[in-house]
GUMAR-518162 format. One record per atom (N, C-alpha, C, O, CB): residue number from 0; atom name; x, y, z. Coordinates in Angstrom, 3 decimals. Glycine has a CB too. Layout:
BEGIN
<atom seq="NUM" atom="CA" x="X" y="Y" z="Z"/>
...
This chain:
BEGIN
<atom seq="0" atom="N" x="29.465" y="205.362" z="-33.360"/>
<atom seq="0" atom="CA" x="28.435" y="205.660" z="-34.312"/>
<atom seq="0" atom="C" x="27.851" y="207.028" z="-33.993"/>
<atom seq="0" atom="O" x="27.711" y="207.427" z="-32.837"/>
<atom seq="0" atom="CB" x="27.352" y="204.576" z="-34.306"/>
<atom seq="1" atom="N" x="27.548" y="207.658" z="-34.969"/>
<atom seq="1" atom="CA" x="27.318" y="209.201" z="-34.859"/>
<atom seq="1" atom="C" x="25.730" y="209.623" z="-35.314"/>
<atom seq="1" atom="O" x="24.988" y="210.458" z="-34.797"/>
<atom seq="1" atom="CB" x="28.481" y="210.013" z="-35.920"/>
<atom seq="2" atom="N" x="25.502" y="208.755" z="-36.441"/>
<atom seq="2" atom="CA" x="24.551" y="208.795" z="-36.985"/>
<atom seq="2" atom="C" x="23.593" y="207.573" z="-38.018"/>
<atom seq="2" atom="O" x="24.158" y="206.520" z="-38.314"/>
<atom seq="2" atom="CB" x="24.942" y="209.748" z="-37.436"/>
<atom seq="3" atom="N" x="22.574" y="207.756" z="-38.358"/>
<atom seq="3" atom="CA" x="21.662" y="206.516" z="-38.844"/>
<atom seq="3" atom="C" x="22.321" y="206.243" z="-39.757"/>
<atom seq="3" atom="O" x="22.649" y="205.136" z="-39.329"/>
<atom seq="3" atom="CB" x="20.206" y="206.632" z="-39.249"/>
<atom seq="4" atom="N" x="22.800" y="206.309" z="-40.657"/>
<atom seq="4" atom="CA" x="23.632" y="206.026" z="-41.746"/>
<atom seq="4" atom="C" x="24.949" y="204.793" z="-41.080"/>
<atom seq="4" atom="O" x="24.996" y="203.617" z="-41.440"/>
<atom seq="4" atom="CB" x="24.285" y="207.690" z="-42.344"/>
<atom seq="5" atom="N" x="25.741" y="205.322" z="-40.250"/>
<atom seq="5" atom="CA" x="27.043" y="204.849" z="-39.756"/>
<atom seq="5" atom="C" x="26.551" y="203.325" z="-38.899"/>
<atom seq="5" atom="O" x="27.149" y="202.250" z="-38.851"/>
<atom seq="5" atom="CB" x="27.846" y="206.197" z="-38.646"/>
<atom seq="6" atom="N" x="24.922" y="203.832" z="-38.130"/>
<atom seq="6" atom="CA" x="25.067" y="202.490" z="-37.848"/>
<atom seq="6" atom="C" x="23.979" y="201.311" z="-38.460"/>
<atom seq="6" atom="O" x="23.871" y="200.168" z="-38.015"/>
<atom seq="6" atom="CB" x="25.066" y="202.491" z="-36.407"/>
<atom seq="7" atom="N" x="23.202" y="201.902" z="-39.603"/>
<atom seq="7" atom="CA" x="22.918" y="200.936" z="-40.361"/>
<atom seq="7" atom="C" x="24.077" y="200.002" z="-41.130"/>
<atom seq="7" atom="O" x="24.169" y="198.796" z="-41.359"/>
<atom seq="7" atom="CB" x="22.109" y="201.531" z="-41.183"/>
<atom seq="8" atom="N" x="24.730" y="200.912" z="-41.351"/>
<atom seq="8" atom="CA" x="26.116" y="200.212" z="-42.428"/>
<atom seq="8" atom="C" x="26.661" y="199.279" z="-40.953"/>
<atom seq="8" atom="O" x="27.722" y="199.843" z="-41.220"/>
<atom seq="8" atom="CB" x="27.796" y="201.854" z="-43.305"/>
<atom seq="9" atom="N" x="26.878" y="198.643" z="-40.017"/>
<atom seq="9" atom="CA" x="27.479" y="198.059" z="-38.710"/>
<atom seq="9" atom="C" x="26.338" y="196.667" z="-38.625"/>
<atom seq="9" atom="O" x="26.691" y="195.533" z="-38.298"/>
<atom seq="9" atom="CB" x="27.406" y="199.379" z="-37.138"/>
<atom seq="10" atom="N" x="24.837" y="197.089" z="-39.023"/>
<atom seq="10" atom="CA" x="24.084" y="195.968" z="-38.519"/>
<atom seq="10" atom="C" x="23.992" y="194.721" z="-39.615"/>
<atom seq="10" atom="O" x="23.897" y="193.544" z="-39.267"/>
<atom seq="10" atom="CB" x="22.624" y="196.514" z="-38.128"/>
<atom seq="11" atom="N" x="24.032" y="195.132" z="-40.877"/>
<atom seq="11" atom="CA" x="23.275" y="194.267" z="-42.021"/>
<atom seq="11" atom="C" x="22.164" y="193.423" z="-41.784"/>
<atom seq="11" atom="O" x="21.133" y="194.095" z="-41.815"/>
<atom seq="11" atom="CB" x="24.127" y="193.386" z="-42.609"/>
<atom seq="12" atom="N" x="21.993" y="192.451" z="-41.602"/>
<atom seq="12" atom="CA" x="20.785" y="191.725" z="-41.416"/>
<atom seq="12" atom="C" x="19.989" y="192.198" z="-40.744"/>
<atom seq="12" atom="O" x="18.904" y="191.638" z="-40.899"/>
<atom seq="12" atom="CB" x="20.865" y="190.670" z="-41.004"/>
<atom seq="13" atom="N" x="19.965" y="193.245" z="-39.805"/>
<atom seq="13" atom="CA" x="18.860" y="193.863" z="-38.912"/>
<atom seq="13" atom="C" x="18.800" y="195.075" z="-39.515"/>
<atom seq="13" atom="O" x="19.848" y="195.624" z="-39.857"/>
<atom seq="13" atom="CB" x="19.113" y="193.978" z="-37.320"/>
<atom seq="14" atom="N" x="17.498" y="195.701" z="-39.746"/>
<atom seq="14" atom="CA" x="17.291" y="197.178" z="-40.219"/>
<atom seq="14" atom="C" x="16.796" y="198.100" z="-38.921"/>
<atom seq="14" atom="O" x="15.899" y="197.708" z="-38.174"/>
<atom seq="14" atom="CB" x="16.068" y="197.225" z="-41.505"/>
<atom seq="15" atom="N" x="17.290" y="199.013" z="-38.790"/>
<atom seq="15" atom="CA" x="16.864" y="200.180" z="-37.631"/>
<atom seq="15" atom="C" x="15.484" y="200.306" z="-38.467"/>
<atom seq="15" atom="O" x="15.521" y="200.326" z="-39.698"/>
<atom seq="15" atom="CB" x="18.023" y="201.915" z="-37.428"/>
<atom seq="16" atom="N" x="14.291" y="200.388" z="-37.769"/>
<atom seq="16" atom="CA" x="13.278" y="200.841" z="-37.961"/>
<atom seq="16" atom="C" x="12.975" y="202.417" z="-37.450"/>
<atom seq="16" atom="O" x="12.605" y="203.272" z="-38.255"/>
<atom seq="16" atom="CB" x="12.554" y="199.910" z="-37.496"/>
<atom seq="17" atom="N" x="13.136" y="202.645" z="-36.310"/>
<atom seq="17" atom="CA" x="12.870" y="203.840" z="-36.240"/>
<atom seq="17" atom="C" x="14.400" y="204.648" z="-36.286"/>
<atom seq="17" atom="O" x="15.438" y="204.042" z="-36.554"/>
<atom seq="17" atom="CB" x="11.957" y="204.026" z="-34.984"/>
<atom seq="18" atom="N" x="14.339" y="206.348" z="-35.929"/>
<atom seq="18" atom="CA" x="15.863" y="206.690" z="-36.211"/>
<atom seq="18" atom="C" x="16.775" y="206.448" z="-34.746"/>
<atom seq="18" atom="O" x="16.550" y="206.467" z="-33.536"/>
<atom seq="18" atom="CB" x="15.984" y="208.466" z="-36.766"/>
<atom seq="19" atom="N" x="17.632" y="206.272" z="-35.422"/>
<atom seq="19" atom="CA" x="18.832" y="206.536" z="-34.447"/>
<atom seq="19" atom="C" x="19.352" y="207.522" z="-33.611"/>
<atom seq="19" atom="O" x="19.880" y="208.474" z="-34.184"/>
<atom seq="19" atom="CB" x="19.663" y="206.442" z="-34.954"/>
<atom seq="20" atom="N" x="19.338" y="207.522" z="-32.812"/>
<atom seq="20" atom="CA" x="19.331" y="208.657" z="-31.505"/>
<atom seq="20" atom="C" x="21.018" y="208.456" z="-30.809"/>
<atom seq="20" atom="O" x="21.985" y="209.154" z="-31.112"/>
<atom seq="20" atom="CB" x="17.802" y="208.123" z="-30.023"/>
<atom seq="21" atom="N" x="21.013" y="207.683" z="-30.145"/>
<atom seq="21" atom="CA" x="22.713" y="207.508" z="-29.298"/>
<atom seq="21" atom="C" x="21.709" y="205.569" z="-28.986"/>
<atom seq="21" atom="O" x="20.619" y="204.999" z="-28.940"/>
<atom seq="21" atom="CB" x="23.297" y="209.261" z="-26.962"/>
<atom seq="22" atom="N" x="23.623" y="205.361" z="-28.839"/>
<atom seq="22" atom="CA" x="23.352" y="204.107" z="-28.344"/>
<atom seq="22" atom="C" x="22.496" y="203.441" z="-27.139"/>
<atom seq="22" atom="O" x="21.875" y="202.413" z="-27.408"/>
<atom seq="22" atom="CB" x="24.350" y="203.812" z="-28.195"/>
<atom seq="23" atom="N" x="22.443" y="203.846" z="-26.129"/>
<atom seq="23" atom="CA" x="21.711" y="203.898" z="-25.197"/>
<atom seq="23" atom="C" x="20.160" y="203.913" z="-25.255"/>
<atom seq="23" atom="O" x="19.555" y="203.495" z="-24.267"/>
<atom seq="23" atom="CB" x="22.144" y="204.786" z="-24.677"/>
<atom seq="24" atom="N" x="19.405" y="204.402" z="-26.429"/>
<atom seq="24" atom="CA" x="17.906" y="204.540" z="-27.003"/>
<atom seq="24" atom="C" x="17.761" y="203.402" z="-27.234"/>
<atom seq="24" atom="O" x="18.549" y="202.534" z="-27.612"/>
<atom seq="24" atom="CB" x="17.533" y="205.388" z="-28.210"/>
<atom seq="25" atom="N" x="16.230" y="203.391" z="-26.894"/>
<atom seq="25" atom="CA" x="15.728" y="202.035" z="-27.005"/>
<atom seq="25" atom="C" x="15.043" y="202.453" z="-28.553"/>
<atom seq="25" atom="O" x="14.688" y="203.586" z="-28.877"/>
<atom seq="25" atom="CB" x="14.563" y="201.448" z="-25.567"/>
<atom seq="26" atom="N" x="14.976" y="201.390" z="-29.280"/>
<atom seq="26" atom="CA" x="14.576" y="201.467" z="-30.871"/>
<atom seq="26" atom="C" x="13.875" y="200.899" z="-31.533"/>
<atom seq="26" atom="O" x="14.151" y="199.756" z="-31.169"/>
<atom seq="26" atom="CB" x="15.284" y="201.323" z="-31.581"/>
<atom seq="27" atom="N" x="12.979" y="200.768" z="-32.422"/>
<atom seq="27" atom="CA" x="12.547" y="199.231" z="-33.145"/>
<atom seq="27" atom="C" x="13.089" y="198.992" z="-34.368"/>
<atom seq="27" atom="O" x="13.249" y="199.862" z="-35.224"/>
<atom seq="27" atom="CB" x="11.014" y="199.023" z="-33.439"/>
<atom seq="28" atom="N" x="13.420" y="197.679" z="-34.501"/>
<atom seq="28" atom="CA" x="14.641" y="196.877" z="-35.511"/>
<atom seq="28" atom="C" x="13.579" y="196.000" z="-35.815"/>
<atom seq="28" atom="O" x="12.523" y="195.701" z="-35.256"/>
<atom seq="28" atom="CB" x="16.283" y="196.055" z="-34.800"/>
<atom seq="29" atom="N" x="14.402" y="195.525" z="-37.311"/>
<atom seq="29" atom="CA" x="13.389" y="194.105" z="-38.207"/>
<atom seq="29" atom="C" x="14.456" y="193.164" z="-38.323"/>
<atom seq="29" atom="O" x="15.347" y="193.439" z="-39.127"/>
<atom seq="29" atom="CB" x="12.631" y="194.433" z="-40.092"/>
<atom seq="30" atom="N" x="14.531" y="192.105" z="-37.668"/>
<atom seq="30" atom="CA" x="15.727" y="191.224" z="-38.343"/>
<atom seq="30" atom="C" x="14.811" y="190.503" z="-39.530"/>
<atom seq="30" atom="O" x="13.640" y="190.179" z="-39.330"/>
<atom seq="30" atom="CB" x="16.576" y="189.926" z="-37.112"/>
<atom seq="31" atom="N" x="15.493" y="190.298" z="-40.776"/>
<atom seq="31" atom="CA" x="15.408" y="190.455" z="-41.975"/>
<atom seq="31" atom="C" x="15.484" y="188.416" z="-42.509"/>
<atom seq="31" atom="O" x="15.149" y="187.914" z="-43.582"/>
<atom seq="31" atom="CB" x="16.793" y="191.725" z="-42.462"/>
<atom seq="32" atom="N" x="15.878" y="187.938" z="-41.631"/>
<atom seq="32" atom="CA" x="16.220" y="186.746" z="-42.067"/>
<atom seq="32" atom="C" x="14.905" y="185.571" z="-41.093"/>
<atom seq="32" atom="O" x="14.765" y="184.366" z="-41.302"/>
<atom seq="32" atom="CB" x="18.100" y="186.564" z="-41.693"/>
<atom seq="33" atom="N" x="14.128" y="186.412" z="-40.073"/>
<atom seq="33" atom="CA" x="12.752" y="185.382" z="-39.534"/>
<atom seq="33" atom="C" x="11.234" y="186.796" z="-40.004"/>
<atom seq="33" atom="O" x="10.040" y="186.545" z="-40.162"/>
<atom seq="33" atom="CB" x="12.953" y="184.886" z="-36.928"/>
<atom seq="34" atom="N" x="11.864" y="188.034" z="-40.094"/>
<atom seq="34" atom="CA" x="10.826" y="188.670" z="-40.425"/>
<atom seq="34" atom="C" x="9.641" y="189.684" z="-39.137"/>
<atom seq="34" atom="O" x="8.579" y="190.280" z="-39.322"/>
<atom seq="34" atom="CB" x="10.204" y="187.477" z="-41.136"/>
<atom seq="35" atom="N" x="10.814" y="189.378" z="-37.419"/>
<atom seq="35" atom="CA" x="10.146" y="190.080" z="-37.088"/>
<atom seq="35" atom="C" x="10.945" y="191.380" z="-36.477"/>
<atom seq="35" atom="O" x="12.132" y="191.668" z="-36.625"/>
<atom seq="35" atom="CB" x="9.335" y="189.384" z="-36.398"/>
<atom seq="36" atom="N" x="10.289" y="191.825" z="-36.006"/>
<atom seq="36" atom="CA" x="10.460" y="193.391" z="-35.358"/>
<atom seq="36" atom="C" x="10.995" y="193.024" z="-33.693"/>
<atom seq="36" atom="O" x="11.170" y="192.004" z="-33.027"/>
<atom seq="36" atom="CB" x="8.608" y="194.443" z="-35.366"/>
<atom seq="37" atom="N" x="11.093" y="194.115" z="-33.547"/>
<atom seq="37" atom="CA" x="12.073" y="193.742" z="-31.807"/>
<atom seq="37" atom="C" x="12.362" y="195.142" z="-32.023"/>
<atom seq="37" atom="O" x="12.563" y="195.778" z="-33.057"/>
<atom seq="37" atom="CB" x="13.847" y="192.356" z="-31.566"/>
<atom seq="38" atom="N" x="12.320" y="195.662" z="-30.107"/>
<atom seq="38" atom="CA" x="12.627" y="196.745" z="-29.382"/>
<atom seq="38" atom="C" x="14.295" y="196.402" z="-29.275"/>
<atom seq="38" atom="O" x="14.509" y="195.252" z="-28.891"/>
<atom seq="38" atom="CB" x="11.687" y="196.860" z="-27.913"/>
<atom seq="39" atom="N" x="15.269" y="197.060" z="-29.499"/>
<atom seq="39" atom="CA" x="16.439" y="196.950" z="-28.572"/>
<atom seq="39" atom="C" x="16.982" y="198.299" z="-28.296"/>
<atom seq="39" atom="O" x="16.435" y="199.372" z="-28.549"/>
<atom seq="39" atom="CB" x="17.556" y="196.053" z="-29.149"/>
<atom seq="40" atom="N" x="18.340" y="198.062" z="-27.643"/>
<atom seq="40" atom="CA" x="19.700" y="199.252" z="-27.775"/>
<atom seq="40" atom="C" x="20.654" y="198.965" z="-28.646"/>
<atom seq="40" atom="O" x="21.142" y="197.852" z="-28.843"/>
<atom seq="40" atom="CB" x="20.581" y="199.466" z="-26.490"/>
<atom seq="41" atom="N" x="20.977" y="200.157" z="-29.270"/>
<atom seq="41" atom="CA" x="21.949" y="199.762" z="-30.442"/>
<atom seq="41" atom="C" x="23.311" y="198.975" z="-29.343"/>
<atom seq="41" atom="O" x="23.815" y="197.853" z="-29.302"/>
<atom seq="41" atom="CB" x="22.555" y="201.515" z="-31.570"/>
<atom seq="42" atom="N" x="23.487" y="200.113" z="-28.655"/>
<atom seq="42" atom="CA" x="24.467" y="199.499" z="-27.927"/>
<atom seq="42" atom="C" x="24.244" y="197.510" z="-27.332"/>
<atom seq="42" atom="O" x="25.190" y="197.166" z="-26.623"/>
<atom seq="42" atom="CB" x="24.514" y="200.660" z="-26.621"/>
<atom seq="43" atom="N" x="23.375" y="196.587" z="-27.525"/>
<atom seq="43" atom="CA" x="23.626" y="195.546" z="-27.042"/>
<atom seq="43" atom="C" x="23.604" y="194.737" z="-28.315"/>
<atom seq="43" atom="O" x="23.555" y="193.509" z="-28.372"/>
<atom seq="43" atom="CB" x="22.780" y="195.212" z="-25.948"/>
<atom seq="44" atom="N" x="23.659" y="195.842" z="-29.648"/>
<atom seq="44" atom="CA" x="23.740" y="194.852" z="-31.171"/>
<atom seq="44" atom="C" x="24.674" y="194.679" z="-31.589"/>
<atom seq="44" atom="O" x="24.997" y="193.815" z="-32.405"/>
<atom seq="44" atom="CB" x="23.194" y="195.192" z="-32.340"/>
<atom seq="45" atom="N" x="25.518" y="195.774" z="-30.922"/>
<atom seq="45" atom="CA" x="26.884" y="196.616" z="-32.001"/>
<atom seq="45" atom="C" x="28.114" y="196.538" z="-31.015"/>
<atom seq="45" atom="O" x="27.654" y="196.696" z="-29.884"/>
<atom seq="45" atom="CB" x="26.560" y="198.696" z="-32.482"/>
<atom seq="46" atom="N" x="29.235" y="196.393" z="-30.969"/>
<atom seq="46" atom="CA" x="30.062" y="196.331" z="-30.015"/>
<atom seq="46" atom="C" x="30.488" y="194.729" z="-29.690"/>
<atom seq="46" atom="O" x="29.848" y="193.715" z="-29.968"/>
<atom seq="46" atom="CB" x="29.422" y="197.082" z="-28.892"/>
<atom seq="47" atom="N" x="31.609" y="194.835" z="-29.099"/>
<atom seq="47" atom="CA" x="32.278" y="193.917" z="-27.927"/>
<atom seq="47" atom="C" x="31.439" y="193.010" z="-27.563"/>
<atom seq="47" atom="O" x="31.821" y="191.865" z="-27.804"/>
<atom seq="47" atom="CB" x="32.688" y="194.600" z="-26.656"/>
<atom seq="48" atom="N" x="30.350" y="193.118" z="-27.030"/>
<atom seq="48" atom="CA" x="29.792" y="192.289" z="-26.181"/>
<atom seq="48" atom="C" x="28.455" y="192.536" z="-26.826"/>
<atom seq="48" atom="O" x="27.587" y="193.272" z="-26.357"/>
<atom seq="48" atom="CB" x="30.009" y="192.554" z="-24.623"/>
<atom seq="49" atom="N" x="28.374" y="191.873" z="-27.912"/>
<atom seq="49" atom="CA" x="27.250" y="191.829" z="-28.802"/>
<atom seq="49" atom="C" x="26.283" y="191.518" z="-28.589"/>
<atom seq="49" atom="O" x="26.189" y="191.960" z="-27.444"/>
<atom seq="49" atom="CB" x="27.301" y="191.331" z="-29.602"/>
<atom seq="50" atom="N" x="24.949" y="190.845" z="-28.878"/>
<atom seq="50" atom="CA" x="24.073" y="190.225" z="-28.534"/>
<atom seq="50" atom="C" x="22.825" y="190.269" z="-29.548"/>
<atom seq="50" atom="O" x="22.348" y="191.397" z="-29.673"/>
<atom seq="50" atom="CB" x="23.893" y="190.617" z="-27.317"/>
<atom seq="51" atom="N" x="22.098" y="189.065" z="-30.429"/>
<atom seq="51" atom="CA" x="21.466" y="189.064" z="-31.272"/>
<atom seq="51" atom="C" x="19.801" y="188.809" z="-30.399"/>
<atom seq="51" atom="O" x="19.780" y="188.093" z="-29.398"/>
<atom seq="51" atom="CB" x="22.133" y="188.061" z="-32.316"/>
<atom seq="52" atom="N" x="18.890" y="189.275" z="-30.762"/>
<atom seq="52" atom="CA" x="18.323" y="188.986" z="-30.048"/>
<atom seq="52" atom="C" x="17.530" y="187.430" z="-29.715"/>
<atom seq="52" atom="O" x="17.937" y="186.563" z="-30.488"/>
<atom seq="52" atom="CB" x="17.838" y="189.883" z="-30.204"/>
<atom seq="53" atom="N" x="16.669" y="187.021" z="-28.889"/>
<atom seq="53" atom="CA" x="16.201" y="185.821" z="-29.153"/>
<atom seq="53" atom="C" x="15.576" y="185.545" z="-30.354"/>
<atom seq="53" atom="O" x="16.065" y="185.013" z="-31.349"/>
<atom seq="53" atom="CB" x="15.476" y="185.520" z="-28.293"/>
<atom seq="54" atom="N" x="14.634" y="185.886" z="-30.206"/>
<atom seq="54" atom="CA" x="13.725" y="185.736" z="-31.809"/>
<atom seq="54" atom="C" x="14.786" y="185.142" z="-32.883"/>
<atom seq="54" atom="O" x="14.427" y="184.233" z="-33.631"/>
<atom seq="54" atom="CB" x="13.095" y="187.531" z="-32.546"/>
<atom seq="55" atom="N" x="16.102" y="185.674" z="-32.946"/>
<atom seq="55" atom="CA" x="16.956" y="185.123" z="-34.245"/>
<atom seq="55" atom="C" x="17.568" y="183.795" z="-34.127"/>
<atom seq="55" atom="O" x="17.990" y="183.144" z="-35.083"/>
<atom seq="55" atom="CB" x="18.153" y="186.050" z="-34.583"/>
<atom seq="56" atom="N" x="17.590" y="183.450" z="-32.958"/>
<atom seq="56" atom="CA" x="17.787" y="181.955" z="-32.850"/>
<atom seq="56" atom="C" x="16.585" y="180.975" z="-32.721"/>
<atom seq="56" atom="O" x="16.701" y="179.761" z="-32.884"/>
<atom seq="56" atom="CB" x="18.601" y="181.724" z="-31.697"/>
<atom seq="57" atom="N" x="15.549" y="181.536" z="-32.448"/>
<atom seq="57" atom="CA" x="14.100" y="180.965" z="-32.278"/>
<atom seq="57" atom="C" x="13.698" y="179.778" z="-33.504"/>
<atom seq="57" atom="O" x="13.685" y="180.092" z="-34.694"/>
<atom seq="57" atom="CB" x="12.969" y="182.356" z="-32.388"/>
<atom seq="58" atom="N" x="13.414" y="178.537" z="-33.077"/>
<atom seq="58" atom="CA" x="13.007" y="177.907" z="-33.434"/>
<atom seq="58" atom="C" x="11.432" y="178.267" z="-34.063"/>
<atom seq="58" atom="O" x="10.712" y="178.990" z="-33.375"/>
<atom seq="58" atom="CB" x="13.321" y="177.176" z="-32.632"/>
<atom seq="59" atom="N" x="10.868" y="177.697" z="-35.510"/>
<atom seq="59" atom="CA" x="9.311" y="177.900" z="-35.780"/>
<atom seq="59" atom="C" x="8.944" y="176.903" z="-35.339"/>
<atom seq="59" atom="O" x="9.502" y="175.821" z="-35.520"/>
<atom seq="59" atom="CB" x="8.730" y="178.098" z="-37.119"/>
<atom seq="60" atom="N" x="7.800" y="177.118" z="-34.593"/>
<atom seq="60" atom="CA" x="6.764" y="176.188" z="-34.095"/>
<atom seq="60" atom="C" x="5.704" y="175.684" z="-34.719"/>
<atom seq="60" atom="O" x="5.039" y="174.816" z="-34.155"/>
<atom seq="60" atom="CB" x="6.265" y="176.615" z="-33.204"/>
<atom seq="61" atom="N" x="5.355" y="176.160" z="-36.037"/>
<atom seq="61" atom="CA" x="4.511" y="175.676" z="-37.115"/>
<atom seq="61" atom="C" x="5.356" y="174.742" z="-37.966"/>
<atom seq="61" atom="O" x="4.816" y="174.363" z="-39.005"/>
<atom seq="61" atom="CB" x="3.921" y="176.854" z="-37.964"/>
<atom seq="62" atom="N" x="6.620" y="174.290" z="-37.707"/>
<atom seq="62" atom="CA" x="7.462" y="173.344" z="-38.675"/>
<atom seq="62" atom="C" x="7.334" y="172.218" z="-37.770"/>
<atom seq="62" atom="O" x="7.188" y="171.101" z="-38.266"/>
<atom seq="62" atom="CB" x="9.144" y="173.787" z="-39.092"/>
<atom seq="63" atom="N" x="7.374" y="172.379" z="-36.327"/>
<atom seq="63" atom="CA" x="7.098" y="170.958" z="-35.493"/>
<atom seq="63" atom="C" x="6.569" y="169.744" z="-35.900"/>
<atom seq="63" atom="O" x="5.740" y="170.036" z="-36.762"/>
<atom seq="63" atom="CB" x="6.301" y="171.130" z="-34.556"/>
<atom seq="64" atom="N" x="6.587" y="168.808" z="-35.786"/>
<atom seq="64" atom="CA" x="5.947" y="167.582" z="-36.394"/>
<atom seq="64" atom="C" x="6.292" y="166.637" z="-34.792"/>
<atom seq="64" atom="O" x="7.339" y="166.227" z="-34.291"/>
<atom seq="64" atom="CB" x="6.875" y="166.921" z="-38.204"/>
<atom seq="65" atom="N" x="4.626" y="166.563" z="-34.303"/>
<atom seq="65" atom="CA" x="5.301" y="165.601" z="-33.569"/>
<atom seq="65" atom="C" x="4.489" y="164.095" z="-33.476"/>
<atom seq="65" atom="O" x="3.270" y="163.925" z="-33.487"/>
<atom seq="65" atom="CB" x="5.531" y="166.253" z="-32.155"/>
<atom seq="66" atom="N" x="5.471" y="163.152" z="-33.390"/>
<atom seq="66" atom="CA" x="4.924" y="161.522" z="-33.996"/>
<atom seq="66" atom="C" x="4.825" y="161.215" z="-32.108"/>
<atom seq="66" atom="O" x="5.599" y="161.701" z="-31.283"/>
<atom seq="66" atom="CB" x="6.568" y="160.126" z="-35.364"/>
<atom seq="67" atom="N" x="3.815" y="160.418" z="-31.854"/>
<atom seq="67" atom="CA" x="3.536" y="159.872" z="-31.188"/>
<atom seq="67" atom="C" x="3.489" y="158.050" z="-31.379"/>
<atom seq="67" atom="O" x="3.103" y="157.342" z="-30.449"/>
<atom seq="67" atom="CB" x="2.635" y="160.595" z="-30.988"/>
């Protein structure tokens, strides 16, 4: 990836919030499908050895219901 363009088109569901620098920059991203924001490296989104962050597997805690 060379530039903000090349690696927005790579993420889809996550939007780069701030610009794109090199992989190695730390950044802020919105994943688009719980609605929040998150610091990462492009490099641990994009690639081989991928990695989504927690938040996107995160359970809501306001849907809990618990019966006693």
């Amino acid at each position: 990836m060379k530039n903000q363009k090349e690696y927005q088109e790579v993420l889809r569901t996550i939007t780069a919030v701030e610009r794109y620098i090199n992989p190695r920059s730390v950044i802020l991203h919105h994943y688009s499908k719980c609605g929040q924001d998150f610091y990462a490296k492009p490099i641990w989104l994009v690639g081989k050895y991928s990695q989504l962050p927690i938040i996107a597997s995160s359970i809501r805690l306001d849907k809990i219901v618990v019966i006693v």
